[in-house]
C-alpha positions as a printed Julia matrix, in Angstrom:
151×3 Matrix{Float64}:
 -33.4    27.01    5.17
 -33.83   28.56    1.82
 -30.09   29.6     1.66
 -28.93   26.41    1.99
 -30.21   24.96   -1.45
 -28.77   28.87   -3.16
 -25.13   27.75   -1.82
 -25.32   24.1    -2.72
 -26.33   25.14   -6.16
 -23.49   27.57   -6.8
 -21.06   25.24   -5.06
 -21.88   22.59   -7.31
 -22.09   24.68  -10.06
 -18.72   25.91   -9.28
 -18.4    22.4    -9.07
 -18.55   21.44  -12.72
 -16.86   24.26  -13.68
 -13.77   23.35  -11.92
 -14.21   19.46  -13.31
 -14.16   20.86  -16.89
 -11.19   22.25  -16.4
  -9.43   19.79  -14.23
  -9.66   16.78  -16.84
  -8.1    19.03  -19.67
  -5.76   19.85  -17.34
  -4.58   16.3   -16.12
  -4.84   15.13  -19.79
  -2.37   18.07  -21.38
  -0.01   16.81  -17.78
   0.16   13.78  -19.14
   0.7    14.33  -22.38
   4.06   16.26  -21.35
   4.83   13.98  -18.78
   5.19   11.2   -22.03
   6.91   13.91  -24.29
   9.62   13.89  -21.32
   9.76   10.31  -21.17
  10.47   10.04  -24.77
  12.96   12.99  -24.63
  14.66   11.22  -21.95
  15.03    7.99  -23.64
  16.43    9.65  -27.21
  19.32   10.79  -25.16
  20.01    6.8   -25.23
  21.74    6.43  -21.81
  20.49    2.89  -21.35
  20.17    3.33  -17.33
  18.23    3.2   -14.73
  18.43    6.18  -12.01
  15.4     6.82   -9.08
  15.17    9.66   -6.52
  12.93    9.24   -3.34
   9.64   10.91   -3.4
   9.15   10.95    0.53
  11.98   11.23    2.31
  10.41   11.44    5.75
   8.51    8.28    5.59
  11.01    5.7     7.75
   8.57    3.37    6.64
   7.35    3.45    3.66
   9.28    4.42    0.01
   8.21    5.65   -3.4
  11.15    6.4    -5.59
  10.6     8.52   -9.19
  12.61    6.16  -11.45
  13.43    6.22  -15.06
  13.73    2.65  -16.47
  12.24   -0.09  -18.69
   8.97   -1.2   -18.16
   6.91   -3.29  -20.06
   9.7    -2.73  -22.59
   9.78    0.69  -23.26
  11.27    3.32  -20.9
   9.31    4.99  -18.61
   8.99    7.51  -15.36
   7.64    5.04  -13.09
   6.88    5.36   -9.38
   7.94    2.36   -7.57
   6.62    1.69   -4.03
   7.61   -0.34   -1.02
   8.46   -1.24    2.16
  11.77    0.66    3.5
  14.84   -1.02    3.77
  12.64   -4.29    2.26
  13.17   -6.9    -0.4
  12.74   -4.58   -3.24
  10.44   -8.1    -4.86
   7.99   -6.75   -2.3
   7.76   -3.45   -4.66
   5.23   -2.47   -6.9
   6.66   -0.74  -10.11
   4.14    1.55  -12.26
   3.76    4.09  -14.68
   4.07    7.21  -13.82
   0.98    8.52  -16.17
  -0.86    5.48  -14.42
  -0.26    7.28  -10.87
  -2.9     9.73   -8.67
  -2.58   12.97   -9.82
  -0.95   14.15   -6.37
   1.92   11.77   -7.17
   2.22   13.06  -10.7
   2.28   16.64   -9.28
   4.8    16.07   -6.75
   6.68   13.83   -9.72
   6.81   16.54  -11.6
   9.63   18.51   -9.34
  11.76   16.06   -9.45
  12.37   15.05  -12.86
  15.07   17.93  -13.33
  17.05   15.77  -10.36
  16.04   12.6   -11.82
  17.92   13.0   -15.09
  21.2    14.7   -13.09
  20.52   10.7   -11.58
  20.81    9.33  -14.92
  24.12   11.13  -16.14
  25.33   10.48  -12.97
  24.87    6.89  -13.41
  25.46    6.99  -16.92
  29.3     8.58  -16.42
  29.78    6.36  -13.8
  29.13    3.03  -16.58
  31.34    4.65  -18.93
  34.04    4.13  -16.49
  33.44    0.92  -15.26
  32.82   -0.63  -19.07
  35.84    1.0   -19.96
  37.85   -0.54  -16.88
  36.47   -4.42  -18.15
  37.51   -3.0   -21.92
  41.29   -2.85  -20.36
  40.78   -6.22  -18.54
  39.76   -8.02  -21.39
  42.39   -6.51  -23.55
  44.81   -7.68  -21.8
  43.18  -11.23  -20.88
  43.38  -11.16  -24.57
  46.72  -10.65  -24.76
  47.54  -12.99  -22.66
  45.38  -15.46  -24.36
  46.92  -14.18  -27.98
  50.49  -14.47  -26.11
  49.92  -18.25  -25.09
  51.83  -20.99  -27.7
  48.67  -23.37  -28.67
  46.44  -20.33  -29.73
  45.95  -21.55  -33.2
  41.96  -21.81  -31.99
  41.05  -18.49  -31.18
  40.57  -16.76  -34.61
């Protein structure tokens, strides 16, 4: 029985060794993780974008998004029921999240922000296309006999 106390001493000694190290750790993560946040925000595409953390969960979704939260933007993880009302979802910061979910975060930023140019190039077009439309609603408008109201 002797041995016993000898191995649960050096585990937990082991123990603390490993939890000094692990909060340093988690804190320098995090720190990065809000560096990337703020690098992805200065590149001021002004959309959202999300990739799915768990692909083979039918069930149940959490998505690595990039968006406006509490009116900043953020990495978030947003959760839910698949195929669900997405009301039923639970948005929160990423930095806020277990480590494992950070972790497995982490690998998919790089995707992420191909997401947000993606989605970013794809609003150019489409504001562009309402730019024509309005130009020529305008012209219309501009083309009409009683336009002595508009400016």
């Amino acid at each position: 029985m002797a041995k016993e106390p000898v191995r649960l001493n050096k585990a937990l000694s082991r123990a603390r060794e490993v939890a000094a190290q692990l909060g340093p750790a988690t804190d320098r993560l995090n720190t990065l993780i809000q560096a990337v946040e703020t690098a992805i925000a200065e590149l001021q595409l002004g959309v959202t974008a999300c990739v799915r953390m768990n692909p083979d969960d039918p069930n149940w979704a959490h998505l690595l998004t990039f968006g406006k939260f509490s009116n900043d933007w953020q990495l978030l993880i947003e959760s839910g029921p698949d195929g669900g009302d997405r009301e039923d979802w639970s948005a929160t910061p990423l930095r806020n999240m277990s480590r494992e979910l950070r972790l497995q975060a982490v690998d998919l930023i790089p995707e992420l922000i191909e997401k947000l140019i993606e989605e970013a190039a794809s609003q150019v077009k489409a504001v562009q296309a309402k730019a024509t439309q309005v130009e020529n609603i305008l012209a219309e408008l501009k083309g009409t006999e009683d336009n002595e109201f508009l400016f």
